[in-house]
N, C-alpha and C positions, 0 to 999 in steps of 0.2 A: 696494983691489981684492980682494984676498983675506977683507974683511966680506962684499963684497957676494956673493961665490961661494960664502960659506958661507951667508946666506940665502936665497941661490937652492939650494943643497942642500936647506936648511931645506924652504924650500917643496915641491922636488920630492919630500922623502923625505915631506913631509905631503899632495900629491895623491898619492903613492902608497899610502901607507896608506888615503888614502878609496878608491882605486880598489878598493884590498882590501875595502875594506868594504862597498862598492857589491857585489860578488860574493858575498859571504858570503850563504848560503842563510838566508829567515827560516824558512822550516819545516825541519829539519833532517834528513836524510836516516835511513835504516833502519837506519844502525850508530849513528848519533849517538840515535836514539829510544832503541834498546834500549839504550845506554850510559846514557842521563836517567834513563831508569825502571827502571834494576838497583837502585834504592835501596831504592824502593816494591815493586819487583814482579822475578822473576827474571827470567832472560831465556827467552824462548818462550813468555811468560804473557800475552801480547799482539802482537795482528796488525794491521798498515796495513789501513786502509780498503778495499776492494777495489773502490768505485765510485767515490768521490770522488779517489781516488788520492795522497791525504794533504793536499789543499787546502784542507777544511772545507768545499767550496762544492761542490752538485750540479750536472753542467755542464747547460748549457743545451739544453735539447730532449730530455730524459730525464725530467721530473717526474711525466710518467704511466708512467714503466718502472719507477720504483722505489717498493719499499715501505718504509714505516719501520714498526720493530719497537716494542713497545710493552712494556716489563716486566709479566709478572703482576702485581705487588704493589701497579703505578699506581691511583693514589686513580678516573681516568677509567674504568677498567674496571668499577668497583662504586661506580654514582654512586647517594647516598642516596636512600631511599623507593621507591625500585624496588617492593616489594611494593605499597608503597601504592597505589602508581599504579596497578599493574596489578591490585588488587581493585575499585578506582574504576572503571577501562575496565572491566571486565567486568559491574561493578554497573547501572553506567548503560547496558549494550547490553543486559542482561536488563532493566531497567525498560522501555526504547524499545520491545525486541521484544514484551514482556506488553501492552502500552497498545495496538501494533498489532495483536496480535490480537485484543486485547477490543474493541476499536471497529471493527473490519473483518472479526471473525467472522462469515461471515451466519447471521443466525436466521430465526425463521419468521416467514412475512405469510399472516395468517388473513383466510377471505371465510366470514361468517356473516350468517344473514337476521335482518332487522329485524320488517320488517313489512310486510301489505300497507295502502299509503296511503288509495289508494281505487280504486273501480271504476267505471267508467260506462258505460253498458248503452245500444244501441241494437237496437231492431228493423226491419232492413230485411221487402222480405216475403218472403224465403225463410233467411232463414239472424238467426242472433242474434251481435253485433260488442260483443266487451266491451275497452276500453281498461283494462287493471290498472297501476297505478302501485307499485313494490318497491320497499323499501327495504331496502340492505344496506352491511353494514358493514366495511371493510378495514381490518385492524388490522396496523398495519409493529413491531415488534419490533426492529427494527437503527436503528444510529447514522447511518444515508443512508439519501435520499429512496430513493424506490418511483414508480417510474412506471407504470400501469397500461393495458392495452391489452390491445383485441380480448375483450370480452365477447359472449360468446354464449349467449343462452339460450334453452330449446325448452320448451314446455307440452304436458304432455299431459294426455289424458282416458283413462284404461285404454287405454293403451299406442297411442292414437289422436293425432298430433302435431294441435294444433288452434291452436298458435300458436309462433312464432319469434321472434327479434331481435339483431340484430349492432351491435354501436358498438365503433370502432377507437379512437377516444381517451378514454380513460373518466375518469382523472385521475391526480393527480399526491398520494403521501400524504408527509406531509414524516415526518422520525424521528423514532421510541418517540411516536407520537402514532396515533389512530385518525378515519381518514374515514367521512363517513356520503354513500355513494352511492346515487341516485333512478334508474329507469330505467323506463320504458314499455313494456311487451310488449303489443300485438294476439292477440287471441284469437277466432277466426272459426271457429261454433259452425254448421257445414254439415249436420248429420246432420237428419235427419227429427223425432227421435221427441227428440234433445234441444232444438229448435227448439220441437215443439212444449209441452215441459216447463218451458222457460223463459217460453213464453208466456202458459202456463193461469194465467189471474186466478183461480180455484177455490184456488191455494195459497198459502197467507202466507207461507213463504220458497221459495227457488227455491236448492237449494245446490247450487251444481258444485264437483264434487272436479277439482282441478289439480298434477300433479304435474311440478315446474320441474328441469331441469337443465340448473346453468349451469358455463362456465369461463374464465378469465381469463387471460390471459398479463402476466406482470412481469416487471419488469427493473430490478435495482438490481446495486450491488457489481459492475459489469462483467461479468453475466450474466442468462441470462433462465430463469425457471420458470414452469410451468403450475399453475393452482390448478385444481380441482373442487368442486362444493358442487351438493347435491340435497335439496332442500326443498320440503315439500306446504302448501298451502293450500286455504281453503275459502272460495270469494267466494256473494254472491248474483245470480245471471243472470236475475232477474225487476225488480232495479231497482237505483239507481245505490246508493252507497254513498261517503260521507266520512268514516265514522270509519275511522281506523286499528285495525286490529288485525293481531295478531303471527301470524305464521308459522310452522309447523308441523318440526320434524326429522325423516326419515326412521326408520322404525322401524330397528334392528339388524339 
């Protein structure tokens, strides 16, 4: 009897020590800290956590309230090639931005005469009707098309309009390339005494002076400009004419 009451002793004196040991704090309280680390460090040279509360674990539903601090001297704060990077980003945004505006600077779109094609002459009986065939030349200078519209052009004779003509879609010039456009103007020759000048068979050329101003509206690069261009020519109004010849520039 008295074994077995000593083993039952045994035992209870051994669940009582685990009970002890069950309570025994793992993380140890604020006098036991600062008593571990008097060895390494004095005391007040070190402070409890102030949000974790000595757990090691952020509680839960705080991870957007707190920050974590980062030493100056982490390798993360001064990550390599830094510079290079940032000469490379700048390089390539100055190539991008030069390319854009060399290819989307707009330049200029020239309207210069060619020639006239030909002429062909009819005699009603009171007036002289000459159909002139122009050619002229659109020259685009930019890296985008040119779309061309609304030519108008007006003939005169000493400051007499004697012929007109409007075309709304005239064409289309593609980039750094130049168009060769044809257009028709009527010219109706009502006056008396040029009537009768162009009519007198007595003369072997019959020259009318023709003085043309024309203009154009264009529209490239998400904008539109107006051209001008004034040029003289010299047809014959006593008979047709198929050869080409060129075109006259206005004096200075």
């Amino acid at each position: 009897m008295g074994a077995v009451s000593s083993r039952c002793d045994a035992g209870h004196q051994h669940s009582g020590s685990d009970q002890n040991n069950d309570h025994t704090p793992i993380i140890e309280d604020d006098d036991g800290r600062k008593q571990s680390s008097s060895g390494g460090h004095r005391s007040g040279e070190t402070v409890p956590c102030p949000t974790c509360q000595g757990t090691g674990r952020i509680p839960r539903g705080q991870e957007s309230k707190l920050v974590a601090v980062i030493p100056c001297n982490d390798q993360r704060l001064r990550p390599r090639h830094t510079k290079l990077y940032v000469a490379v980003s700048v390089g390539v945004c100055l190539v991008i931005s030069t390319l854009v505006l060399f290819f989307l600077f707009p330049r200029s779109v020239l309207l210069s005469p060619v020639a006239v094609k030909s002429s062909l002459v009819y005699f009603p009986d009171k007036y002289v009707l000459i159909d002139i065939t122009n050619v002229l030349n659109i020259t685009n200078n930019n890296y985008a098309p040119v779309q061309a519209y609304n030519l108008s052009v007006q003939a005169l004779n000493f400051e007499t309009v004697v012929g007109t003509v409007s075309i709304k879609n005239v064409t289309s010039v593609r980039p750094r390339s130049v168009t060769t456009y044809s257009f028709l103007i009527p010219v109706n020759l009502t006056d008396p005494n040029l009537n009768n000048y162009c009519k007198k068979v007595s003369l072997p050329v019959h020259i009318l002076y023709l003085h043309l101003q024309m203009s154009m509206t264009i529209y490239y690069l998400a904008h539109y400009e107006q051209l001008s261009l004034e040029t003289y020519e010299f047809i014959d109004c006593g008979a047709n004419s198929t050869t080409p010849h060129q075109m006259q520039t206005p004096p200075p």
